[in-house]
N, C-alpha and C positions, 0 to 999 in steps of 0.2 A: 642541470637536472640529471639525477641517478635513473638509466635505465633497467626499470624495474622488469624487463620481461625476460632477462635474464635467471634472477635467482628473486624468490621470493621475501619480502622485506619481514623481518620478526620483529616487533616491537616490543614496547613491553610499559606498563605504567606503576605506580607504587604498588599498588598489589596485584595486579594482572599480569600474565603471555599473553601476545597475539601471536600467531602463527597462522600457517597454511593446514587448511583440513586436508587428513589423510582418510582413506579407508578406516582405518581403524578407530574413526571416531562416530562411525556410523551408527552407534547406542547410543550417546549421548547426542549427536543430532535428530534423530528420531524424535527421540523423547520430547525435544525442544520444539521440533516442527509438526508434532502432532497434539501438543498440547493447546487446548480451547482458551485457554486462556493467553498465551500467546498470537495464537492464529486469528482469535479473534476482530487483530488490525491487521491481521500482517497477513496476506492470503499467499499462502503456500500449493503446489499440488498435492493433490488428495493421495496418502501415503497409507497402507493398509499393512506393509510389514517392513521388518528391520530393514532388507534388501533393496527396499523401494529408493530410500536414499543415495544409495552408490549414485543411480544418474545425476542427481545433484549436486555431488561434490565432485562427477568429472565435467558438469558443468560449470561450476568454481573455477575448475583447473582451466576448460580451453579457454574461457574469457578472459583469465588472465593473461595466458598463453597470447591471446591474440591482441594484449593490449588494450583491451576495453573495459574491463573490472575487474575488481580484486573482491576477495572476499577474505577477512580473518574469523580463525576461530577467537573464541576469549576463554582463559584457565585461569583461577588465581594460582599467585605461584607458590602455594602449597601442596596443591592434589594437581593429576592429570586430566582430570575430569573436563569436558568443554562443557562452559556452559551460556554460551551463547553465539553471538556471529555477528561480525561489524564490515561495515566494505560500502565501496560504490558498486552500484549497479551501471555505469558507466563514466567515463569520463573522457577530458577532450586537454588535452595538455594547450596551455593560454587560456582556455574558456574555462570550461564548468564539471563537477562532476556530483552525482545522485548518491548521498549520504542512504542506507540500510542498516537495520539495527535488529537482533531479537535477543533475547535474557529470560532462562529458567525464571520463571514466577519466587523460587525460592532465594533469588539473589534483587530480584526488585525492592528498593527503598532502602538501598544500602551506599549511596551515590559512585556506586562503581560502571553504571553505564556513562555518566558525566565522566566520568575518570579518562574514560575509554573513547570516550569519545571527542574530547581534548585532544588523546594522541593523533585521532587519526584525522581531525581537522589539519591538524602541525602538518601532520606527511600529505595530507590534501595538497596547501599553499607552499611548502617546502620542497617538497619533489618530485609530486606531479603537476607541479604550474601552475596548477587552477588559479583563477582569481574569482571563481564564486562555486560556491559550496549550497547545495537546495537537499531538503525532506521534506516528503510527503505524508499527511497524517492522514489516515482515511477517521472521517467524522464522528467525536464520542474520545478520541484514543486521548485524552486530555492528560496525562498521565507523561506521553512521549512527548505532546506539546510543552509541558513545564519543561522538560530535561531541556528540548532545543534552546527555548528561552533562554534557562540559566545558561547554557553554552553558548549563547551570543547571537542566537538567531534571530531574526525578523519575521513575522510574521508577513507574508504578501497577499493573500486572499484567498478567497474560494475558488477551488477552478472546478467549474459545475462537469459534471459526466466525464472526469477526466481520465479515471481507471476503469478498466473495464475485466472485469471476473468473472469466471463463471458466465460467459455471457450478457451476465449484467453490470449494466456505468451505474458509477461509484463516484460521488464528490468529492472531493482531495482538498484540504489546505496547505499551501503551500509556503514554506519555511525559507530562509536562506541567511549566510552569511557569505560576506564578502571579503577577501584578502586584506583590502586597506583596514576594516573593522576589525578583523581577528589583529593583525601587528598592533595596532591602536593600545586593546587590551593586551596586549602579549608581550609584549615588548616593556 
């Protein structure tokens, strides 16, 4: 296994970079993380100007730093623009680690999050060890559920008051693929 907390891993797929969020993408993450129609499933801190972000992306950085999650940006490789963000929210090298995902509304329905999220299944079961791979959908988001699917996921069930935001629990369905399934198709 490549020890990622070294230097950070760039990926890349037929039309996308992945990379590490810098500072300087702090306009196009905003954008993305204050938009209603993203946030909608995907509950973010409440972010009221451009500056608000910086904490999040040196939150990015120490998780990774400390080996417990990665976060990429995603650019296609035409423009520099990010426009979106893929990663675990953590993981356990041998066991498991928590698929994240969000994508400007203007790139939805163009199968570049399935694209992207190929890769980073690969780097999941490849070089961080995992042997099982979970997303969570909070309930309605039917939209992220097809993508899991077509990516190989399983669906496992409701897990009732499992997120809790904003003070209030949130029902989750929860996804997963597992290592032996992904080679199956992969290979």
């Amino acid at each position: 296994m490549e020890d990622i907390s070294r230097k950070f891993p760039l990926l890349e797929t037929s039309r996308t970079n992945l990379f590490e969020i810098q500072d300087s993408y702090k306009n196009d993450l905003f954008t993305l993380f204050t938009d209603p129609r993203v946030t909608a499933f995907f509950p973010v801190i409440t972010l009221k100007e451009e500056n608000d972000i910086l904490p999040v992306i040196d939150f990015f950085k120490q998780n990774f730093k400390k080996d417990i999650a990665i976060r990429w940006g995603i650019k296609l490789k035409e423009n520099d623009h990010l426009i979106g963000t893929i990663g675990y929210t953590n993981y356990k090298s041998g066991h498991r680690a928590s698929l994240v995902y969000a994508l400007k509304p203007a790139y939805w329905g163009k199968g570049l999050m399935r694209e992207v999220i190929t890769e980073i299944i690969r780097f999941g079961f490849r070089e961080l060890d995992v042997t099982r791979i979970d997303a969570e959908t909070l309930l309605g988001n039917t939209v992220s559920e097809k993508i899991l699917e077509k990516s190989g996921f399983k669906f496992e069930g409701l897990l009732r008051e499992w997120m809790q935001w904003n003070g209030v629990n949130h029902d989750v369905n929860m996804y997963s693929l597992l290592k032996k399934e992904f080679e199956t198709v992969s290979d």
